[in-house]
C-alpha positions as CSV (number, residue, x, y, z in Angstrom):
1,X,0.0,0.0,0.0
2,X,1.6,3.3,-1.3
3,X,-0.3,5.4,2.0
4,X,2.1,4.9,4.2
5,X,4.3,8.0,3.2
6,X,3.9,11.2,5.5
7,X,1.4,13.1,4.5
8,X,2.6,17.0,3.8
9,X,1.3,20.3,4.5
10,X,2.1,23.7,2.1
11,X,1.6,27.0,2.5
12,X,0.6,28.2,-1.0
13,X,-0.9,31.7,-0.2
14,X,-3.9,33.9,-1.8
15,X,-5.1,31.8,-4.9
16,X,-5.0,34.7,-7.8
17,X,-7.2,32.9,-9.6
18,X,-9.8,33.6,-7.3
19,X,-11.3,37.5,-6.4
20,X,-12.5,37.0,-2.6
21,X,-14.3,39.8,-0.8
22,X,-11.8,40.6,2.4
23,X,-10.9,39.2,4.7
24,X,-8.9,36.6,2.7
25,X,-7.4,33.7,4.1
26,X,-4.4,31.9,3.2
27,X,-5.0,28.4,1.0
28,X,-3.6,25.5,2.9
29,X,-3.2,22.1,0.2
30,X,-2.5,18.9,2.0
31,X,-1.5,15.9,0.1
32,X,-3.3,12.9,0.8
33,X,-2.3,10.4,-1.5
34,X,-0.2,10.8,-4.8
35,X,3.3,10.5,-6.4
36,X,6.4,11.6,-3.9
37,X,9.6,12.2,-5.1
38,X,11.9,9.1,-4.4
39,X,15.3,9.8,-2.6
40,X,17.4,9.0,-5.3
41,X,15.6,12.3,-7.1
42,X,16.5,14.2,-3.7
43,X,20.1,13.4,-4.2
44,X,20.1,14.5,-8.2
45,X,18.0,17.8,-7.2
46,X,20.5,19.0,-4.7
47,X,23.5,18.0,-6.9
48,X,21.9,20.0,-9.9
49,X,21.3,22.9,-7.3
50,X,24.9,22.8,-5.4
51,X,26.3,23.2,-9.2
52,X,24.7,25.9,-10.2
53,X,26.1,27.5,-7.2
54,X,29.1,26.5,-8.1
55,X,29.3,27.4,-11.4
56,X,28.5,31.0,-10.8
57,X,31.7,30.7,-8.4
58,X,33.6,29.4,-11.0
59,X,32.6,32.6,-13.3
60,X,33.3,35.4,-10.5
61,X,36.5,33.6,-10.2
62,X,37.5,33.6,-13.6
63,X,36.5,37.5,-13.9
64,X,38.5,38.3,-10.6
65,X,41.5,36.3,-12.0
66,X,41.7,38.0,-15.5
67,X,42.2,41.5,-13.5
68,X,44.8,39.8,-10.8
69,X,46.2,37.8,-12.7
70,X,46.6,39.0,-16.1
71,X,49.1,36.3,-17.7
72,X,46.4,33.0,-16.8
73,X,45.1,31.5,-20.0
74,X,40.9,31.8,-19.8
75,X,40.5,30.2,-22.6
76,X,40.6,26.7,-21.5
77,X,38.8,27.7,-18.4
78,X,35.7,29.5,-19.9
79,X,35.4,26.5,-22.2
80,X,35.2,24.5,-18.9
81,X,32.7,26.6,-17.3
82,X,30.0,26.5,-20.7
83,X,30.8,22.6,-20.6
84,X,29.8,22.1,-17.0
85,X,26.9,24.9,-18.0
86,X,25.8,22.2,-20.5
87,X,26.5,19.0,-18.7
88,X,24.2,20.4,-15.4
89,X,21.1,21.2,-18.3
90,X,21.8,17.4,-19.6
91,X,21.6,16.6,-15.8
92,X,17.9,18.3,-15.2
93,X,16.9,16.8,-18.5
94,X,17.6,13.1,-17.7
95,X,16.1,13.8,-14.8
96,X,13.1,14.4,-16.4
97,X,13.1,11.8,-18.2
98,X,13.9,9.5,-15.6
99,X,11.1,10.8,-13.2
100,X,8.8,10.3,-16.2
101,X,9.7,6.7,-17.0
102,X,9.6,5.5,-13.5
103,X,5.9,6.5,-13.4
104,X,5.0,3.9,-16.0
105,X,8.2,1.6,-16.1
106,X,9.6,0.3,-12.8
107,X,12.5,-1.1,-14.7
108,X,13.1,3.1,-15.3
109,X,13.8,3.3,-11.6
110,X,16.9,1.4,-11.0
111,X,18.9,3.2,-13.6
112,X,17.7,6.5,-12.4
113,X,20.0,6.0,-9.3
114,X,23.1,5.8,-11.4
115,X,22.2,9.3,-12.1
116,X,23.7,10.5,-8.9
117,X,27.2,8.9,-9.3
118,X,27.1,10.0,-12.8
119,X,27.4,13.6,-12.0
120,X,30.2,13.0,-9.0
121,X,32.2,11.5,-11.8
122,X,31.6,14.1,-13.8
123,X,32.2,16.5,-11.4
124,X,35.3,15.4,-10.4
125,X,36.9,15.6,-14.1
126,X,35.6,18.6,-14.9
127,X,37.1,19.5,-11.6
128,X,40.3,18.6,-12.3
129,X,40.2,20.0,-16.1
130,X,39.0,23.7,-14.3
131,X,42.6,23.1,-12.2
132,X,45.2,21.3,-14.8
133,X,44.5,25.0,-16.2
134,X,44.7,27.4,-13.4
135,X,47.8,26.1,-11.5
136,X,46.7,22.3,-10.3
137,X,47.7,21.6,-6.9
138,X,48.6,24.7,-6.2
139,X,45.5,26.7,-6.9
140,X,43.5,27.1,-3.3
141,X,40.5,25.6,-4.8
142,X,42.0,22.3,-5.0
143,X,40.7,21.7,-2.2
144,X,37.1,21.2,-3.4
145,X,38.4,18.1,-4.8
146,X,37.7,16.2,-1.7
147,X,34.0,17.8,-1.3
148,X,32.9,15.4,-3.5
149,X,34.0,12.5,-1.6
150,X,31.8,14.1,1.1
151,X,28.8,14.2,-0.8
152,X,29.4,10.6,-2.3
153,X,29.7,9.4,1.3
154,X,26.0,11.3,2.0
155,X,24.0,10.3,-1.3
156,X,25.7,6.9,-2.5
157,X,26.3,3.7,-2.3
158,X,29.6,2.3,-0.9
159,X,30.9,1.7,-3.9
160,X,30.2,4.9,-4.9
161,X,32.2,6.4,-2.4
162,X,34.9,4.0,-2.9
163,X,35.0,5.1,-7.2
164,X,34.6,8.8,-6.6
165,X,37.6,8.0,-3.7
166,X,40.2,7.1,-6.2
167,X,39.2,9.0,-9.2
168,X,39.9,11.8,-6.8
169,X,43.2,10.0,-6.4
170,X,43.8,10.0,-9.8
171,X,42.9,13.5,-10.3
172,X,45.4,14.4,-7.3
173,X,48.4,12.1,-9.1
174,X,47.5,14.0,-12.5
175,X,47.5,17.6,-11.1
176,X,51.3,17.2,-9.4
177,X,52.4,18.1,-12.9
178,X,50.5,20.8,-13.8
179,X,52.1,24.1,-14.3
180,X,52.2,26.5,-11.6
181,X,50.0,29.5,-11.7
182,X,51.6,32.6,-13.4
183,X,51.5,35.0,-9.7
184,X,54.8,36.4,-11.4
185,X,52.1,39.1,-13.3
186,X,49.6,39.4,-10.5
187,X,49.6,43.1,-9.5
188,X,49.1,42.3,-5.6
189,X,52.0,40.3,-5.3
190,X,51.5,36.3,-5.3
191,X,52.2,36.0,-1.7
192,X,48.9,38.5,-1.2
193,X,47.2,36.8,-4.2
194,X,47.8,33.3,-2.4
195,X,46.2,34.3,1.1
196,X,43.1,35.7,-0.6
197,X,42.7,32.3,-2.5
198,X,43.2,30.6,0.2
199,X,40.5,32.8,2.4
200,X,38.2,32.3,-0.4
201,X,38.6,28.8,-0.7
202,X,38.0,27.7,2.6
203,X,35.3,30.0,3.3
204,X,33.3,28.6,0.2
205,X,34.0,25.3,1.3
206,X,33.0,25.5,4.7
207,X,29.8,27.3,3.8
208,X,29.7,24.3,0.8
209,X,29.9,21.6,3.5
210,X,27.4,23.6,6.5
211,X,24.5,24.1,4.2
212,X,24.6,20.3,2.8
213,X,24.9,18.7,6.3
214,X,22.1,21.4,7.6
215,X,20.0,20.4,4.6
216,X,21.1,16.4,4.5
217,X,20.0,16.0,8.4
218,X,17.0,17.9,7.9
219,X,16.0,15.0,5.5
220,X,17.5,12.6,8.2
221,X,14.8,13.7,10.4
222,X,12.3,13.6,7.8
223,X,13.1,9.7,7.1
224,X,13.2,9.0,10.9
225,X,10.2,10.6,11.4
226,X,8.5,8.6,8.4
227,X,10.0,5.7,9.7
228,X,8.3,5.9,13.1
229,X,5.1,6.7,11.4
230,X,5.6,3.5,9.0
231,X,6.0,1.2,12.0
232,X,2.7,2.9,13.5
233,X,0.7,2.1,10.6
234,X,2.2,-1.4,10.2
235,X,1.0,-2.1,13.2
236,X,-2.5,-0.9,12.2
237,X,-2.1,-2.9,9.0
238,X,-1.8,-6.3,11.1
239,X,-4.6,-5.1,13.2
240,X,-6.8,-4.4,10.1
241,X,-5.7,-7.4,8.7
242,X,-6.9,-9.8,11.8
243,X,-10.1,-7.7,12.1
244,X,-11.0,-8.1,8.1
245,X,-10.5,-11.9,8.3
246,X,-12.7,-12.6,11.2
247,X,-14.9,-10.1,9.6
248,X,-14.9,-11.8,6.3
249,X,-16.9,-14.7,7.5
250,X,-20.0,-13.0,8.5
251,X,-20.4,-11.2,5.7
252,X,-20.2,-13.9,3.7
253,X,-22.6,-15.7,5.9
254,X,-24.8,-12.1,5.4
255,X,-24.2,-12.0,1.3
256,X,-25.7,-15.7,0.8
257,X,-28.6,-15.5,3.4
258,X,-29.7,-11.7,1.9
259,X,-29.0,-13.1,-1.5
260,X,-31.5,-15.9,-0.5
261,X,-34.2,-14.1,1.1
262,X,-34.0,-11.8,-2.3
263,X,-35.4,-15.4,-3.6
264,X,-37.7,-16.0,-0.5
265,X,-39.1,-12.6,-0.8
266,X,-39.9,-12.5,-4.5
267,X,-41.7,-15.9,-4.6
268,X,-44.2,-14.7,-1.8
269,X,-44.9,-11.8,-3.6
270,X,-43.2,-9.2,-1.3
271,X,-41.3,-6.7,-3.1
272,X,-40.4,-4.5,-0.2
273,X,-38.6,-7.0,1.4
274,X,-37.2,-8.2,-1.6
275,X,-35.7,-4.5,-2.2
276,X,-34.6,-4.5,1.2
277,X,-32.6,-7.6,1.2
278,X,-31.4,-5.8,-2.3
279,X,-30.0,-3.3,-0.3
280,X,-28.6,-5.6,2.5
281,X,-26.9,-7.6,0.0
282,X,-25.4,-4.4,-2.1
283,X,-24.0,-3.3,1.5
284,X,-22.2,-6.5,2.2
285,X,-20.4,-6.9,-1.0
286,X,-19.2,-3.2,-0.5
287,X,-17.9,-3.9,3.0
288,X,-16.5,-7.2,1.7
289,X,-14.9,-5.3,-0.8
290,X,-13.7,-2.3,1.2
291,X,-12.0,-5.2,3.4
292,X,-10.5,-7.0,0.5
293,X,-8.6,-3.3,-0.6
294,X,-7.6,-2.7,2.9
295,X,-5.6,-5.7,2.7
296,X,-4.0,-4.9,-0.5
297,X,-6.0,-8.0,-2.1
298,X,-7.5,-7.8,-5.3
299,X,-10.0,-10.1,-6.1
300,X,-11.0,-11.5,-9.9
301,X,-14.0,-10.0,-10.1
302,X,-12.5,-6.0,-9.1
303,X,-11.3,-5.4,-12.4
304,X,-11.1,-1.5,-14.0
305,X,-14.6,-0.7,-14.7
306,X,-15.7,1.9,-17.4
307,X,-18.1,4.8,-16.0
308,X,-20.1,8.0,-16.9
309,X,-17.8,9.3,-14.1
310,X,-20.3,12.5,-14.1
311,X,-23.3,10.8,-13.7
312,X,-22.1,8.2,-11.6
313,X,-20.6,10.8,-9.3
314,X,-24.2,12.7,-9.3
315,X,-26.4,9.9,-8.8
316,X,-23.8,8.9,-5.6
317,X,-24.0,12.1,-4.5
318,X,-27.6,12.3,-3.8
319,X,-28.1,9.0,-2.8
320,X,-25.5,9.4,0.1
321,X,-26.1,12.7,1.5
322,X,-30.0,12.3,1.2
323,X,-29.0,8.9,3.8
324,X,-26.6,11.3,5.8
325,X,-29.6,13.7,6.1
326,X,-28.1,16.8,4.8
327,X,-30.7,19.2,4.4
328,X,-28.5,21.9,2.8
329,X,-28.1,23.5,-0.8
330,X,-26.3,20.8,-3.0
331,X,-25.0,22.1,-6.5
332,X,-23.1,20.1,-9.5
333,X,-20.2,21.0,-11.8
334,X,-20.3,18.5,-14.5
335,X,-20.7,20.1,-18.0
336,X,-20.3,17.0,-19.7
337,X,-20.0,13.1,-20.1
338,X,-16.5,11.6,-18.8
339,X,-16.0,8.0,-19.4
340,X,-13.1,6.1,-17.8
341,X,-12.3,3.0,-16.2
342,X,-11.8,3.0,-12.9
343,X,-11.9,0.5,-9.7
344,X,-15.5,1.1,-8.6
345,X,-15.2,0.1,-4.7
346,X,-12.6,2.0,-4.3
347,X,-13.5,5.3,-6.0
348,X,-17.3,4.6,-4.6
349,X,-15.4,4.2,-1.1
350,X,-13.7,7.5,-1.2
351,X,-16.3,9.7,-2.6
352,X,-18.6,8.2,0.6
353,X,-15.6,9.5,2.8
354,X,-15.7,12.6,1.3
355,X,-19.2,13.5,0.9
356,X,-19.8,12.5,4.9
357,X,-16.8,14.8,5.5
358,X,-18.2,17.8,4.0
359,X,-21.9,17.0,5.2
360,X,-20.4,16.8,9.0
361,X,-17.9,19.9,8.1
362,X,-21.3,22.1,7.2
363,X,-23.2,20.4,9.8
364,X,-23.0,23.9,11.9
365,X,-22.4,26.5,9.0
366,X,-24.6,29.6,8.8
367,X,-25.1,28.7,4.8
368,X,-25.1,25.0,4.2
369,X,-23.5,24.5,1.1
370,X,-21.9,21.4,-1.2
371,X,-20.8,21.4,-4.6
372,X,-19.9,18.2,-6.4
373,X,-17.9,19.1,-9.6
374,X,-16.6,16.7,-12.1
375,X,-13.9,18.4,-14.7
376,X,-12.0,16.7,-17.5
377,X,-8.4,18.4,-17.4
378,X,-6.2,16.9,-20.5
379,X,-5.6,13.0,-19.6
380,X,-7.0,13.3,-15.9
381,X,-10.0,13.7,-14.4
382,X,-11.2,15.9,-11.5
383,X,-13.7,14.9,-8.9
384,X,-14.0,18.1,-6.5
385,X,-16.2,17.9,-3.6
386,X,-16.3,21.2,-1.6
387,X,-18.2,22.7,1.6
388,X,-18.7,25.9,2.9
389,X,-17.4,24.5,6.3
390,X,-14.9,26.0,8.5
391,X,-11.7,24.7,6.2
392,X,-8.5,23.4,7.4
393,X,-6.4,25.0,10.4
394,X,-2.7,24.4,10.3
395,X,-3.2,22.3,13.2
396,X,-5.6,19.8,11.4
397,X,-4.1,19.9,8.2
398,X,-0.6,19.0,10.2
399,X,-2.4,15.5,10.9
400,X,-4.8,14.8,8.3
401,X,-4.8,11.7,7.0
402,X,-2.9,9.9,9.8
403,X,-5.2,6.9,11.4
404,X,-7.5,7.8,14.5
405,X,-6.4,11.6,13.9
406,X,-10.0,13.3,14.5
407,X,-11.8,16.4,15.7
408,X,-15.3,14.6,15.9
409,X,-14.1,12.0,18.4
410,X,-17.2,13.4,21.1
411,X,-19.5,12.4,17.8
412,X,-18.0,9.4,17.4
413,X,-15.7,9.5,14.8
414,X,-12.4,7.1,15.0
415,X,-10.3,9.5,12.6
416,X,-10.2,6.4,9.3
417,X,-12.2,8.0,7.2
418,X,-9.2,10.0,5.2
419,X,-6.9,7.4,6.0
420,X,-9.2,4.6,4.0
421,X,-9.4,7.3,1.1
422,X,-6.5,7.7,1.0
423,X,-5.6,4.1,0.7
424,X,-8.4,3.6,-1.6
425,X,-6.9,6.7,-3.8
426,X,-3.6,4.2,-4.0
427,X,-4.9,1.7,-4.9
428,X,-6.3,3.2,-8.6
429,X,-3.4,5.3,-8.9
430,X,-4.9,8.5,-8.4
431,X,-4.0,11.9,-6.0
432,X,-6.0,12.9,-3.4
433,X,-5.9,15.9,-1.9
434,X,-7.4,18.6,0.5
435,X,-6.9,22.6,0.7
436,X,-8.7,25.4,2.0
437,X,-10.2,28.5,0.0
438,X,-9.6,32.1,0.9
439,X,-13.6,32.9,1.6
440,X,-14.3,29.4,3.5
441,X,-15.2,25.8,3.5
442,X,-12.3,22.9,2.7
443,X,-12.1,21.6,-1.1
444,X,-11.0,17.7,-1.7
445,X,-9.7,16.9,-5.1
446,X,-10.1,13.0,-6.4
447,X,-7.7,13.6,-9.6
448,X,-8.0,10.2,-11.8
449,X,-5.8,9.5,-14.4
450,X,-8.3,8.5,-17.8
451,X,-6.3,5.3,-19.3
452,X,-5.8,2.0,-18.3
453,X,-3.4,2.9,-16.0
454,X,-5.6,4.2,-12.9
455,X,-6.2,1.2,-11.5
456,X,-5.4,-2.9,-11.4
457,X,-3.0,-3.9,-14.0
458,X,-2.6,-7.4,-15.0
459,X,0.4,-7.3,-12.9
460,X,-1.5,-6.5,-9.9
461,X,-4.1,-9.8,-10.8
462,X,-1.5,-12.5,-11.5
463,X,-1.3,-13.4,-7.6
464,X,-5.2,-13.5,-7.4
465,X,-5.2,-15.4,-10.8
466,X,-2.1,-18.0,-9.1
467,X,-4.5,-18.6,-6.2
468,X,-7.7,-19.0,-8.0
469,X,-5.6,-21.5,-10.4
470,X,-4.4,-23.5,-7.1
471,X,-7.5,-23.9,-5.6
């Protein structure tokens, strides 16, 4: 189950898109379920970053040393600098690529990693090009020859390390016989010319090495955090997944006897009850199903399903907030027919979650107010459900979608209804996610993807097909 991430809170500020009478409120957007950038696109971000910082050092230097030291060839260098230039917009493009590919190919994600000690590798010749030309050894920048054993150490493998280790090495052995810098021409006098190298050096360095460790144990704390919060929701895996197998039973028991009395019912004539067992029987196999999802099972029959998502979603709509008894103004968005295939449990699941969510969230607003909106945005679909409830608070949008995290506890809410959406929301695929708007009320965003690809792939069936085949 891809749920288990942290959920993560942003800031974005006044939506411009929107014209609000004052007072305006700041949007806050929690993520809920969707896509999160893996580590080893964390490690090729910064990398991409640190050399752009870099390479503007490398261009102040250059300037500063064509007035201090006049007789220092530039070519070479300046050739170095728009090679590097190029190299780093190579860099942002494979990664790109490589973050595109991984969404569709998981073979796409193993070569990705290389990406990282690609670009130390890199870094380090181009390193040791920028000082076979400016004095080797003896330039004071040489010493940023062994920051990229530091970061290798951080961000890579062992083996990594150990390459980037003694290419470095190399690069060291290579740079003994370059020629000395030319001070003889610098107008300071090289003795003067060396201390200022020297104070620049080290002081780049140092602030080089702080910010990465500040940033790198930042992300430390991040991944312990996550880890803690993993080991919490394991343990309300097992727990679900003892619950959901002694609950499977009865409802199976419930399913056969309700499908029977549907049989009972119509051959004595009654139709009410017959519509009621109906009704019991519809309610079982969703609960049976919900169970089955929550356990990461996938049974035979939950194939992709194809929908009139905007009718669908209407009829749903009504149906579940007329048996919540919401009595307040309900409006719909959908301007037209979308058809896609989706996993019908699931998405049914979620949109009961978030329709009870904004019928409790209006429960005690002045103006009682839902709007259901279905939009069709290129290749992805947009089911909106907003209220004109209080909205999110930094507090509540800090914890949302953690399990038994809830504000209605006194009305007897356990605080699983996000946490099952967003499950649900993994298992097709999709993005769920929740902000607040400037003049009120809390907005949640369903945001399917319209090919095959938002929901079970054949992949996914094989161990339900392996087990149907055994027994």
């Amino acid at each position: 189950m891809q749920s288990s991430s942290q959920p993560w809170s942003l800031d974005v500020g006044p939506d411009p898109a929107k014209s609000s009478p004052p007072p305006a409120r700041r949007r806050l957007a929690v993520l809920l379920s969707g896509p999160k950038p893996p580590s080893w696109e964390t490690a090729d971000r910064w990398l991409i970053q640190l050399r752009w910082v870099a390479i503007a050092g490398m261009i102040a230097t250059t300037v500063a040393s064509r007035k201090l030291v006049p007789e220092l060839r530039l070519g070479p260098l300046v050739l170095g600098i728009a090679a590097i230039t190029a190299a780093n917009l190579a860099w942002i493009f494979r990664l790109f690529r490589a973050r595109r590919l991984a969404g569709s190919e998981g073979a796409a994600r193993e070569p990705a990693r290389d990406l990282a000690r690609a670009q130390l590798v890199g870094d380090v010749i181009a390193n040791a090009w920028m000082l076979w030309f400016s004095g080797g050894l003896e330039n004071p920048f040489a010493v940023f020859l062994t920051f990229h054993i530091a970061l290798s150490g951080l961000l890579c493998p062992r083996r990594t390390t150990v390459l980037v280790g003694l290419l470095t090495l190399t690069a060291i052995g290579v740079l003994t016989h370059a020629a000395p810098l030319p001070l003889g021409s610098a107008s300071l006098g090289s003795d003067r010319i060396r201390q200022l190298g020297d104070l620049v050096s080290l002081t780049s360095l140092t602030l080089f090495l702080g910010f990465f460790v500040v940033v790198y144990a930042h992300r430390l704390e991040e991944l312990r955090q996550q880890s803690q919060r993993n080991e919490r929701l394991a343990m309300l895996g097992r727990m679900v997944g003892g619950m959901s197998h002694e609950l499977s039973t009865p409802l199976a028991t419930i399913l056969l006897a309700s499908k029977d009395l549907v049989d009972v019912a119509r051959e004595t004539g009654s139709e009410d009850a017959a519509r009621l067992a109906e009704t019991v029987a519809g309610e079982a196999r969703r609960a049976s199903d919900i169970i089955s999802l929550m356990r990461g099972q996938i049974r035979l029959d939950q194939r992709l399903e194809p929908l009139e998502l905007s009718r669908f979603v209407r009829d749903l709509a009504k149906v579940e907030l007329a048996r919540l008894g919401y009595g307040g103004e309900l409006a719909f968005d959908t301007p037209r027919p979308v058809h896609v295939s989706v996993l019908r449990p699931a998405l049914c699941q979620v949109l009961v979650n978030l329709l009870a969510n904004a019928a409790e969230a209006t429960a005690d607003a002045a103006e009682q107010r839902i709007e259901v909106s279905v939009v069709e945005r290129g290749d992805v679909c947009e089911i909106a459900v907003s209220d004109s409830g209080p909205g999110l608070t930094p507090e509540i949008a800090g914890r949302l979608g953690e399990p038994f995290q809830t504000t209605k506890m006194s009305q007897g809410g356990m605080g699983l209804g996000l946490y099952i959406s967003s499950m649900m929301a993994s298992r097709m695929n999709a993005v769920l996610r929740m902000e607040s708007v400037e003049t009120g009320g809390a907005k949640a965003t369903l945001c399917l993807r319209l090919d095959s690809a938002a929901g079970p792939t054949d992949a996914d069936l094989r161990p339900a097909l392996g087990r149907a085949g055994a027994a």
